[in-house]
C-alpha positions in Angstrom: -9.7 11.0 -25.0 -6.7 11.1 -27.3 -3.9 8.5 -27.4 -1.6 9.1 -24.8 -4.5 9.6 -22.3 -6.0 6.7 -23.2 -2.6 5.0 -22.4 -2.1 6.6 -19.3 -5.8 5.6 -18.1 -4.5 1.6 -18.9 -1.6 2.2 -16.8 -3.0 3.2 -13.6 -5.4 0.4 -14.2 -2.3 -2.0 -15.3 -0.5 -0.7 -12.1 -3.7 -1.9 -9.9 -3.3 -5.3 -11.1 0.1 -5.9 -10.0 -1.1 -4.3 -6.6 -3.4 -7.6 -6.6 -0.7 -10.0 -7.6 1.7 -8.9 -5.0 -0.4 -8.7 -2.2 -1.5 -12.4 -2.9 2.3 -13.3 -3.2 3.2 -11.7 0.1 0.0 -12.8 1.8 0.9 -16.6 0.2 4.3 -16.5 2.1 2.2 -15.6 5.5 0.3 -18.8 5.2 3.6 -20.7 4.2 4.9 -19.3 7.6 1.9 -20.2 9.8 2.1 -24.0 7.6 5.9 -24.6 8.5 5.7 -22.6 12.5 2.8 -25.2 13.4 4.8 -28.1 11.7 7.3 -26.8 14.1 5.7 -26.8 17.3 4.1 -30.2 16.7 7.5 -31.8 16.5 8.4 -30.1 19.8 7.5 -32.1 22.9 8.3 -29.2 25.5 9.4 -25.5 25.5 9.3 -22.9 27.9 6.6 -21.1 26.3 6.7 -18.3 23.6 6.9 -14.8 25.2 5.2 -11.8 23.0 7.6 -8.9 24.7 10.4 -10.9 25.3 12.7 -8.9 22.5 11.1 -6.1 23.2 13.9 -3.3 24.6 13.2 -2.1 28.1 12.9 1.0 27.0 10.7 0.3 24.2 7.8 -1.5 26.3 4.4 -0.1 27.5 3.7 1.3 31.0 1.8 -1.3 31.4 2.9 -4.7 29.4 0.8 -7.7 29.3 3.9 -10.5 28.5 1.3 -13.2 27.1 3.3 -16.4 26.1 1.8 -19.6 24.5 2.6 -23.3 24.8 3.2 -25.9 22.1 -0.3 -26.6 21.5 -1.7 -23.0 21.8 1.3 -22.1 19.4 0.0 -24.9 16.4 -4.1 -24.0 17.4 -3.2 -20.7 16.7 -0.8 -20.7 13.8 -3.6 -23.5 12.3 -6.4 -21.3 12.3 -6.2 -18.0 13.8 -3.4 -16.4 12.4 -4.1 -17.8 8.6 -8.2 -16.1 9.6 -6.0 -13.3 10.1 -4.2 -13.2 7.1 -7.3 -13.8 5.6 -8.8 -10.6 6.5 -6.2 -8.1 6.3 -5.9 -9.6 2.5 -9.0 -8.6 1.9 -8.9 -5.5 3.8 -5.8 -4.4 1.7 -7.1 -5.8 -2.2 -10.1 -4.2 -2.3 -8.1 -0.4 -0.9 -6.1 -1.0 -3.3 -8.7 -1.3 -6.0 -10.1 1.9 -4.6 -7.3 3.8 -4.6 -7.2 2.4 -8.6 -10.2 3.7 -9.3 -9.9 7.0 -7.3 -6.5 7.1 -9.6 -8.7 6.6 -12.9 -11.5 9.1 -11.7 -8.7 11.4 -11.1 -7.1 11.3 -14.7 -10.4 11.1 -16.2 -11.5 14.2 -14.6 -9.2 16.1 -15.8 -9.5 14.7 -19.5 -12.6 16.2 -20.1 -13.0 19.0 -17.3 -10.0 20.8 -18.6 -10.2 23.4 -16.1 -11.6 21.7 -13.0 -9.1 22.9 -9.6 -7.7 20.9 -7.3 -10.3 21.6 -4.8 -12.7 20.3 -6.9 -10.9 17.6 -7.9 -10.1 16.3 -4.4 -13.9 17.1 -3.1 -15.4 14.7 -6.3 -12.9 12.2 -4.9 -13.9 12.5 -1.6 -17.3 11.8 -2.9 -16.6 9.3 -5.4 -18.3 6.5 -3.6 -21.2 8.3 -2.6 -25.0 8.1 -4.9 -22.6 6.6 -7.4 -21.3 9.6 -8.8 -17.8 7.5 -10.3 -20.1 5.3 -11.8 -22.1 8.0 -13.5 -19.1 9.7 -14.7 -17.6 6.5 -15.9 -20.7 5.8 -18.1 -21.8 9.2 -19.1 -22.0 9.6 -22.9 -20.7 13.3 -22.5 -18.0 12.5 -20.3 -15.9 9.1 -20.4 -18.5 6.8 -21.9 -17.2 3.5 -21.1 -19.1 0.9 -22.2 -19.1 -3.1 -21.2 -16.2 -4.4 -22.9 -16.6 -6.2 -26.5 -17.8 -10.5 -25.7 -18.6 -9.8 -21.9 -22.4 -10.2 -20.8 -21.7 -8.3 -17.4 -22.9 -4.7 -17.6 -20.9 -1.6 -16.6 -23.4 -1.3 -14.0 -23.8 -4.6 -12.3 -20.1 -4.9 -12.6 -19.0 -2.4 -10.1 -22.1 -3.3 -8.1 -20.7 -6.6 -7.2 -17.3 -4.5 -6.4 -19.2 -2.6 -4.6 -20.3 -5.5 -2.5 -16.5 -6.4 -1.8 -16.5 -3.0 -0.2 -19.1 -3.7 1.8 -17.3 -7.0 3.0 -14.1 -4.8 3.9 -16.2 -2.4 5.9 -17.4 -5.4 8.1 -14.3 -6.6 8.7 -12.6 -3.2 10.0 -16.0 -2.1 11.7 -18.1 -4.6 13.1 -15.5 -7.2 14.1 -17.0 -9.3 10.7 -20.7 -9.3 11.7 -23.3 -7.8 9.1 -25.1 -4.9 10.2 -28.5 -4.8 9.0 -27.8 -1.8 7.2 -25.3 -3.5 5.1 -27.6 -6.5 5.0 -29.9 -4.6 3.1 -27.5 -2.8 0.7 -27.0 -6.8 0.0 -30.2 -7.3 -0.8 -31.0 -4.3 -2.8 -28.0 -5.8 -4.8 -29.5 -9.4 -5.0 -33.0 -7.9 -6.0 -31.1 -5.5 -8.8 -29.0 -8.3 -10.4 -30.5 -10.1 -13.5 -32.2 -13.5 -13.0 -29.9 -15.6 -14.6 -26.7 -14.4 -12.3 -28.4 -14.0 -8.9 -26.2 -16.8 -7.6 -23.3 -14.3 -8.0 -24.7 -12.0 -5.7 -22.5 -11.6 -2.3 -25.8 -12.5 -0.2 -25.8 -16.2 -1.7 -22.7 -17.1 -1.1 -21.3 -19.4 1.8 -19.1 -16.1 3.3 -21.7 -15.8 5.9 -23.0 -17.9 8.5 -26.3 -18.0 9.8 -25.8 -15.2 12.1 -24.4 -13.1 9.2 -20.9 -13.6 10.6 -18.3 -13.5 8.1 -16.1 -17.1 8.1 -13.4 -17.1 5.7 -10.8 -19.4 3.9 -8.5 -19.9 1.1 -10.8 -20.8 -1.6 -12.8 -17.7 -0.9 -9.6 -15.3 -0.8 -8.9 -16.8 -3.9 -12.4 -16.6 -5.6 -11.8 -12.4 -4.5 -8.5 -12.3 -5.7 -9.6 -13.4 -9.1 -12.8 -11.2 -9.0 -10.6 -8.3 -8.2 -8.5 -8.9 -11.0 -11.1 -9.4 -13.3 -12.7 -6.3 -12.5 -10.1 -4.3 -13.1 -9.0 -5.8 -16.6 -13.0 -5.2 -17.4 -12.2 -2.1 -17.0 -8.9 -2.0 -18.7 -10.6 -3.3 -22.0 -13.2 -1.4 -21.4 -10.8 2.0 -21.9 -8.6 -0.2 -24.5 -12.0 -0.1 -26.4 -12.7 3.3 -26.0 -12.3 5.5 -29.0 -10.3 8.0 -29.1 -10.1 11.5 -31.0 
């Protein structure tokens, strides 16, 4: 890796941080919205009820339009906890594509750092499989190819630190999928990850923490859209002085 691809590499990762940043910011002003609409409605004693379609053009409605409209106190229930569990998901749904597409980005660049005359074929079919038997991890940490190492004063390996990403990603795949229920499959993949992280940081395994109900239903608020943001971000400067430490030829 010489100079200027080592640069590049910190860019893309740079880049994915400011994804992060910004969709927190513009997720923020969503809750600010749902705080100050149900401030609203509880100050009003009567209205005629909030119509979905009523702005809708004629022409621009369904064949068959379902006109739902709300009252005062199904507007602030709603705007209290639904929409912000809303909010809540699609944030989460959103951070950790971006993070993907970061690291499909990095994968990318690094692929064609040291297979010099790899096609775009190929390129796009080691993408494709990026995810799968952890083949981005392997070429992340192979000594022959980008050997990127835990960064200098950090106890989390390479390993276990994409492994808890990768548990994000299983978080995101219950939320689009399975309506934020656990399959068993997934349930497992948690385990496997519980039962594969060192003793001493087994609490920071997805499985153990309060995300989940009994039932394996995923209940969400701000403090845990925050703890993600922030583990999100981390990750991706681990991996930004990861490459800064990398050295180059």
């Amino acid at each position: 890796m010489t100079e200027a691809q080592k640069s590049q590499a910190m860019s893309i990762i740079s880049l994915g941080t400011t994804k992060i940043v910004n969709n927190y910011s513009e997720n923020a002003l969503l809750l600010n919205s749902c705080f100050v609409a149900k401030n609203r409605y509880e100050t009003l004693t009567e209205t005629n009820g909030l119509s979905t379609i009523r702005n809708i053009p004629t022409n621009l409605r369904l064949e068959n339009e379902i006109d739902v409209q709300y009252s005062n106190s199904e507007l602030v229930e709603n705007y209290r906890n639904e929409l912000p569990n809303i909010i809540f998901k699609n944030y989460i749904i959103v951070s950790v594509s971006n993070v993907d597409a970061t690291l499909e980005d990095l994968y990318e660049h690094l692929l064609k750092i040291y297979e010099a005359n790899i096609n775009e074929n190929e390129v796009e079919r080691r993408i494709r499989n990026a995810w799968t038997n952890d083949g981005m991890l392997s070429y992340l940490i192979d000594p022959l190819k980008s050997n990127l190492q835990k960064p200098n004063g950090l106890e989390t390996s390479f390993t276990e630190a994409l492994m808890r990403y990768s548990e994000l990603r299983i978080l995101r795949h219950t939320l689009l999928h399975t309506n934020g229920k656990l399959s068993e499959k997934n349930k497992q993949k948690l385990e496997n990850y519980l039962n594969s992280t060192p003793d001493e940081r087994k609490n920071l395994a997805l499985i153990n923490s309060p995300l989940f109900n009994q039932d394996w239903q995923i209940t969400l608020n701000i403090n845990q859209i925050l703890a993600i943001r922030r583990y999100l971000y981390d990750y991706l400067m681990y991996l930004f002085h990861s490459i800064n430490e990398r050295t180059v030829i």
